[in-house]
mmCIF file of the C-alpha atoms, coordinates in Angstrom:
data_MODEL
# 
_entry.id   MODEL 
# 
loop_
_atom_site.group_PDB 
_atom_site.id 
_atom_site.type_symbol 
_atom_site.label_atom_id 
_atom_site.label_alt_id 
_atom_site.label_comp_id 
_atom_site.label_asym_id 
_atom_site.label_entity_id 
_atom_site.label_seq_id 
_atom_site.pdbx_PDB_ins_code 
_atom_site.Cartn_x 
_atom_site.Cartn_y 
_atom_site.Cartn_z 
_atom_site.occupancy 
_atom_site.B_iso_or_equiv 
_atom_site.pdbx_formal_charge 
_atom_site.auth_seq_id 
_atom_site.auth_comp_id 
_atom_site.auth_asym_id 
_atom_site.auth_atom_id 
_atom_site.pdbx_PDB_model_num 
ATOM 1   C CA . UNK A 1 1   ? 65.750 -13.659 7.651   1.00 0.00 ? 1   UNK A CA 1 
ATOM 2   C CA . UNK A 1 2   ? 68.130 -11.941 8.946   1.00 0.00 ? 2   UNK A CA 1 
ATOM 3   C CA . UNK A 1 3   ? 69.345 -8.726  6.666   1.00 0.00 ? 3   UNK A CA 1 
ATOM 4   C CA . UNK A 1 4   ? 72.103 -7.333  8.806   1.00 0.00 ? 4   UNK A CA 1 
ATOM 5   C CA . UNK A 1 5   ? 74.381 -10.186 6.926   1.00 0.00 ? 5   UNK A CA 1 
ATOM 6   C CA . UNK A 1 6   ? 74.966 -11.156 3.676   1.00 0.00 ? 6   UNK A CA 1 
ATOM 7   C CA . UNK A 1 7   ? 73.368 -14.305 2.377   1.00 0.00 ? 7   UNK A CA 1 
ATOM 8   C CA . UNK A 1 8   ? 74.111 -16.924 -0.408  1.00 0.00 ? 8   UNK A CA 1 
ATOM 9   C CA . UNK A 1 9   ? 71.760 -17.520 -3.648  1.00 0.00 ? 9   UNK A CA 1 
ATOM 10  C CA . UNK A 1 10  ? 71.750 -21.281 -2.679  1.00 0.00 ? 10  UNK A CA 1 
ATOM 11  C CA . UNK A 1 11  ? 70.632 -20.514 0.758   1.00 0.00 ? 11  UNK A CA 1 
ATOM 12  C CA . UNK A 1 12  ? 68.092 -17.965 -0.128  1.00 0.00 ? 12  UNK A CA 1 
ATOM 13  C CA . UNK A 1 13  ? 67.240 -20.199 -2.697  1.00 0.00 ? 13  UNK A CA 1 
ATOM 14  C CA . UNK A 1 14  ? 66.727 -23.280 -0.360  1.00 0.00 ? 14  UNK A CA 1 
ATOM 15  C CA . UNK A 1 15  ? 65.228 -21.550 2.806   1.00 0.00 ? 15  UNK A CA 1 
ATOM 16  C CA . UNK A 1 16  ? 63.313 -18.467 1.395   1.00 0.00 ? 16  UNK A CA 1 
ATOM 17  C CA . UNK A 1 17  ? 62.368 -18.749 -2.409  1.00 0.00 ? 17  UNK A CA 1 
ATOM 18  C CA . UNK A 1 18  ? 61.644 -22.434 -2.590  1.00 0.00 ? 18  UNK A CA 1 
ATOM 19  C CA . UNK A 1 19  ? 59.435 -22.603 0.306   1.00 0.00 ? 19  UNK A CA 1 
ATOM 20  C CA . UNK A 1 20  ? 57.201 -19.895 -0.685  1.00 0.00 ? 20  UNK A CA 1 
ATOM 21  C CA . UNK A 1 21  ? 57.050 -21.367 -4.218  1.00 0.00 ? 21  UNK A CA 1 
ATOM 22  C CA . UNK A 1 22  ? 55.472 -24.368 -2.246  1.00 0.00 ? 22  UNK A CA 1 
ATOM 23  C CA . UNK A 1 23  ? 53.106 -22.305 -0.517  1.00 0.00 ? 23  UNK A CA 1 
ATOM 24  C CA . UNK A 1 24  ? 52.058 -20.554 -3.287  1.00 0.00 ? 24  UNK A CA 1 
ATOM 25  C CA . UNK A 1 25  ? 51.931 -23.839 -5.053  1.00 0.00 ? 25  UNK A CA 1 
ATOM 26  C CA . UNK A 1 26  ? 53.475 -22.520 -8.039  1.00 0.00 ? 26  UNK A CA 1 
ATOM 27  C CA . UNK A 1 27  ? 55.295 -24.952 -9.062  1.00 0.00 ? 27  UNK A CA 1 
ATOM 28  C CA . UNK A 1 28  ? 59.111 -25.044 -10.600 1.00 0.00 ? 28  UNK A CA 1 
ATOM 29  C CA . UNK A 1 29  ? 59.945 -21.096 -10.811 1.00 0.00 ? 29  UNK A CA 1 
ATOM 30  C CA . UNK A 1 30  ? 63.200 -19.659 -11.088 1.00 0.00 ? 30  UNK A CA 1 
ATOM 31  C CA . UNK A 1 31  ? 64.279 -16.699 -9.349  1.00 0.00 ? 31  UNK A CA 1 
ATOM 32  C CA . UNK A 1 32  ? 64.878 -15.682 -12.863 1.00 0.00 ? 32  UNK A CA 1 
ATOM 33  C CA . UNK A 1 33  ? 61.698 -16.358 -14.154 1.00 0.00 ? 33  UNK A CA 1 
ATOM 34  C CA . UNK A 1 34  ? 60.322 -13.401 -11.948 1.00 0.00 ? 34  UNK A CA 1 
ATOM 35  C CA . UNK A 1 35  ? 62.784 -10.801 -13.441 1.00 0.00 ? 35  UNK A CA 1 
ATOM 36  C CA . UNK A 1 36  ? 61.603 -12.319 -17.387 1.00 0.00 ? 36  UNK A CA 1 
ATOM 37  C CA . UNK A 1 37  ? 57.847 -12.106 -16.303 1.00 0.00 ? 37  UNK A CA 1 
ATOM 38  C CA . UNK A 1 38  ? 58.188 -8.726  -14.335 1.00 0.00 ? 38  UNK A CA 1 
ATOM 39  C CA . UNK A 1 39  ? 60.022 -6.952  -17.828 1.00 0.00 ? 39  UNK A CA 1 
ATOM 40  C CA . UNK A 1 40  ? 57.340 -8.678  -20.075 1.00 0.00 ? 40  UNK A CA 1 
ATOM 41  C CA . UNK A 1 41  ? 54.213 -7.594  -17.576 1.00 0.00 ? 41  UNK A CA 1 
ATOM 42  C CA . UNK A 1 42  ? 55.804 -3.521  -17.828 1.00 0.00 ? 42  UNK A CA 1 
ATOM 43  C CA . UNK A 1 43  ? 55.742 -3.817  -21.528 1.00 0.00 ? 43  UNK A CA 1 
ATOM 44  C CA . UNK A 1 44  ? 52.281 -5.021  -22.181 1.00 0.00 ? 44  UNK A CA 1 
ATOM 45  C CA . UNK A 1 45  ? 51.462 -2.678  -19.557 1.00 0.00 ? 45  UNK A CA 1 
ATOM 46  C CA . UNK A 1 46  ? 52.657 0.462   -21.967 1.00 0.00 ? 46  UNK A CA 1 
ATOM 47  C CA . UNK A 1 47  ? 55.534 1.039   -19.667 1.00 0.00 ? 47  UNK A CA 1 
ATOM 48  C CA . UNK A 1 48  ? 57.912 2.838   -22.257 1.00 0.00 ? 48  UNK A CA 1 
ATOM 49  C CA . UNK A 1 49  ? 60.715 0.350   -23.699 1.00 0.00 ? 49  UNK A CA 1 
ATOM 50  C CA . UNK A 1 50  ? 63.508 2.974   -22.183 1.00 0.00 ? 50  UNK A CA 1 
ATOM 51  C CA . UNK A 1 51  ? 62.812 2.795   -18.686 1.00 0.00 ? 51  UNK A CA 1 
ATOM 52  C CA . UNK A 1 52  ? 62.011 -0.862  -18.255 1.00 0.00 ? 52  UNK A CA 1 
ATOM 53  C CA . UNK A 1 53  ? 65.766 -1.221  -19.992 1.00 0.00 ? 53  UNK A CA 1 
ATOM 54  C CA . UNK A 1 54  ? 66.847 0.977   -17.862 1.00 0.00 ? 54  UNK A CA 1 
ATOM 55  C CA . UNK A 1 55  ? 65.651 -0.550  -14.548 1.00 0.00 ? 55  UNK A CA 1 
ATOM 56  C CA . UNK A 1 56  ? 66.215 -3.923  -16.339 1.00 0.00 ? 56  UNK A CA 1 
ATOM 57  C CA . UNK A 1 57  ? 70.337 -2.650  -16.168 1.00 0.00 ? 57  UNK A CA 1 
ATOM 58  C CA . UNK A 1 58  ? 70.401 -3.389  -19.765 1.00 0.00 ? 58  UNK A CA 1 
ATOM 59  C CA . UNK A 1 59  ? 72.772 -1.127  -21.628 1.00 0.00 ? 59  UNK A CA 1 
ATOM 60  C CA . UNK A 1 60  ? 70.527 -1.026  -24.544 1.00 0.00 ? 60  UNK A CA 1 
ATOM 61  C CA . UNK A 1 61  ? 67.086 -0.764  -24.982 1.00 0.00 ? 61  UNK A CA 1 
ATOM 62  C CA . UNK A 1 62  ? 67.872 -3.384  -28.486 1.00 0.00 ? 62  UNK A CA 1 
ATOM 63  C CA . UNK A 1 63  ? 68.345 -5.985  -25.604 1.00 0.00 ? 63  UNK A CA 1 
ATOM 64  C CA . UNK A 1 64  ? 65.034 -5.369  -23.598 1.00 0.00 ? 64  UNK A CA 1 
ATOM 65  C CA . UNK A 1 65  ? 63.153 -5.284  -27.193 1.00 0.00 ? 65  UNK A CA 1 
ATOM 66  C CA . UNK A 1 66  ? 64.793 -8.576  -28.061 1.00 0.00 ? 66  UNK A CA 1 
ATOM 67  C CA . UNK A 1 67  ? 64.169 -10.431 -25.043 1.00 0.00 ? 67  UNK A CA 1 
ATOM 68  C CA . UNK A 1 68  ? 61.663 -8.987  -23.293 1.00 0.00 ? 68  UNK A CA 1 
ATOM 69  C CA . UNK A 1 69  ? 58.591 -7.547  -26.087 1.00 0.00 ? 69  UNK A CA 1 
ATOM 70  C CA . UNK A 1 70  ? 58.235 -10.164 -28.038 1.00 0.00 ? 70  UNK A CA 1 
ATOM 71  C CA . UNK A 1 71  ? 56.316 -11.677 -25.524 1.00 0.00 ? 71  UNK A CA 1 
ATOM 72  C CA . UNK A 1 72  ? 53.179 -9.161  -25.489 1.00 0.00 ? 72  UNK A CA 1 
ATOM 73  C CA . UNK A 1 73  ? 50.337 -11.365 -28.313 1.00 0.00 ? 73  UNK A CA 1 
ATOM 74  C CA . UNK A 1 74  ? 48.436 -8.119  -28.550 1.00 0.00 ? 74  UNK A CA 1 
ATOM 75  C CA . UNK A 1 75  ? 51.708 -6.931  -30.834 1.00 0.00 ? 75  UNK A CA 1 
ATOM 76  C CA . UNK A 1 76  ? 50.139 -8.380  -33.816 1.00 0.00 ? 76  UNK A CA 1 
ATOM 77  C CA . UNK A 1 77  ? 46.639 -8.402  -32.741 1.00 0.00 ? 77  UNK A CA 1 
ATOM 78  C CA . UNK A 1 78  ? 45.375 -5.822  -35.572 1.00 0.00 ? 78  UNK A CA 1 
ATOM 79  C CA . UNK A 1 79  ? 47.368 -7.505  -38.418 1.00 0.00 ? 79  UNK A CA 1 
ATOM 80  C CA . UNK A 1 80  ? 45.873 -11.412 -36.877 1.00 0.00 ? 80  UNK A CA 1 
ATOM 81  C CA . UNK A 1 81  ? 42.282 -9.759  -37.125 1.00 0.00 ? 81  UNK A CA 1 
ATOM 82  C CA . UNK A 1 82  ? 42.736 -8.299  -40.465 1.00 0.00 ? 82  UNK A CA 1 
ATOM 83  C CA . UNK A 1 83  ? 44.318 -11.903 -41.945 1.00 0.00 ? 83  UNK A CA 1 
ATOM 84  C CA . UNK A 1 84  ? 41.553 -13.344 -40.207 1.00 0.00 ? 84  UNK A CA 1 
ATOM 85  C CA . UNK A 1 85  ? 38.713 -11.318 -41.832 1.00 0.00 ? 85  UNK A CA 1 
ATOM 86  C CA . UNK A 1 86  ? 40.541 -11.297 -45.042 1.00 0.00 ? 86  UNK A CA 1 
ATOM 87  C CA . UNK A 1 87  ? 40.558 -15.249 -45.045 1.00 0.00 ? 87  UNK A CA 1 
ATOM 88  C CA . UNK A 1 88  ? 37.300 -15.511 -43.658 1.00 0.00 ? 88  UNK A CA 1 
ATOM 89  C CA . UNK A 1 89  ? 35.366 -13.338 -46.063 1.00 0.00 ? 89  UNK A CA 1 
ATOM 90  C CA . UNK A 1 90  ? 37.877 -14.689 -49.426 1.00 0.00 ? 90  UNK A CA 1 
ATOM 91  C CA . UNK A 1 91  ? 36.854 -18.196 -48.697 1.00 0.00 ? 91  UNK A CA 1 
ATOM 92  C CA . UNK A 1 92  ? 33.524 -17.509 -48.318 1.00 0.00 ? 92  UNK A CA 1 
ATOM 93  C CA . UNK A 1 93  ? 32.230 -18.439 -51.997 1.00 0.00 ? 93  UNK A CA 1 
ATOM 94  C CA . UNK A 1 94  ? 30.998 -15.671 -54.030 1.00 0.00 ? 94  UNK A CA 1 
ATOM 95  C CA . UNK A 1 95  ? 31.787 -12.881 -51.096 1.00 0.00 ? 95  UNK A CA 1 
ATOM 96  C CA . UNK A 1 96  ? 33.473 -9.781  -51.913 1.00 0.00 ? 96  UNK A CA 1 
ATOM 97  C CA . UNK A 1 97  ? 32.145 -7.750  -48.808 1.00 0.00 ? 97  UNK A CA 1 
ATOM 98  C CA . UNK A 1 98  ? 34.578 -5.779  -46.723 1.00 0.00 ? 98  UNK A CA 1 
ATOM 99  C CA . UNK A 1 99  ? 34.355 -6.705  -42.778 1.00 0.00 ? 99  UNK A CA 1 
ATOM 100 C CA . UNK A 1 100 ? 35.083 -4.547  -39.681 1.00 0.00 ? 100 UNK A CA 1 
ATOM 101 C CA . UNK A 1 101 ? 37.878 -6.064  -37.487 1.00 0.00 ? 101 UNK A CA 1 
ATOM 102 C CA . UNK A 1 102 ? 37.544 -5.720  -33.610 1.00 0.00 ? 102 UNK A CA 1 
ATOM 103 C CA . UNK A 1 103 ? 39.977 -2.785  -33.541 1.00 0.00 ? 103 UNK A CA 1 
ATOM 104 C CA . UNK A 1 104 ? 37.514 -1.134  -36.112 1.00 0.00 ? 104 UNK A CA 1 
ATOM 105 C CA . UNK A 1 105 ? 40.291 -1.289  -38.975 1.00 0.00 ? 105 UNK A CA 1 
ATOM 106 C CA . UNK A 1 106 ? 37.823 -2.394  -42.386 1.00 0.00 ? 106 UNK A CA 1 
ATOM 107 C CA . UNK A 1 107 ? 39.409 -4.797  -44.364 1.00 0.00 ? 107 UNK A CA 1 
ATOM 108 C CA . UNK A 1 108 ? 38.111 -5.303  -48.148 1.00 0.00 ? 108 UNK A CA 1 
ATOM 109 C CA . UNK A 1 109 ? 40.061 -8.751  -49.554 1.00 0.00 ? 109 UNK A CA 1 
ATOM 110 C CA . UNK A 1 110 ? 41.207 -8.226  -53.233 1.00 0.00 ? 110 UNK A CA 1 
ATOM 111 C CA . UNK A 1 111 ? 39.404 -10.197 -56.140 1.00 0.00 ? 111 UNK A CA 1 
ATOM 112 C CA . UNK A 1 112 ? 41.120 -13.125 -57.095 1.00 0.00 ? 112 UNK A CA 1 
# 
């Protein structure tokens, strides 16, 4: 590749990006794609929402939230676990026990 001129998406595209797709055997991947999965990988790594829209050249950190955080399944993990118990132990016939959650939250289901 040579960098001392500019280059064209479709050629990069073509010569560079595809080809290493093949080789990596990944499959149909936009260039895009890598920008989407690089934002959502900084946010479920704790990377604060700010500088990820930031570097993302967003001009508000709304956008990144909308697009980007959404992605993350640990976002609702305590509330899944607590639904989970609660439907779990209220099902159960005759059980009115309260039940630890993995994130250690105790969840007691009301009485019907």
């Amino acid at each position: 590749m040579d960098w001392g001129r500019q280059w064209g998406q479709g050629s990069f595209y073509r010569r560079n990006f595809r080809p290493a797709l093949d080789r990596a055997e990944l499959g149909d991947v936009w260039f895009h794609d890598l920008r989407h999965t690089w934002a959502s990988m900084l946010l479920a790594d704790g990377v604060e929402p700010y500088k990820v829209s930031r570097w993302m050249g967003h001009t508000s950190i709304t956008t990144t939230n909308t697009i980007y955080s959404h992605l993350d399944p640990s976002d609702h993990s305590v509330e899944t676990a607590r639904m989970q118990a609660y439907l779990s132990v209220s099902s159960a016939p005759g059980s009115s026990s309260s039940i630890s959650t993995p994130s250690g939250v105790t969840v007691t289901p009301a009485s019907a």
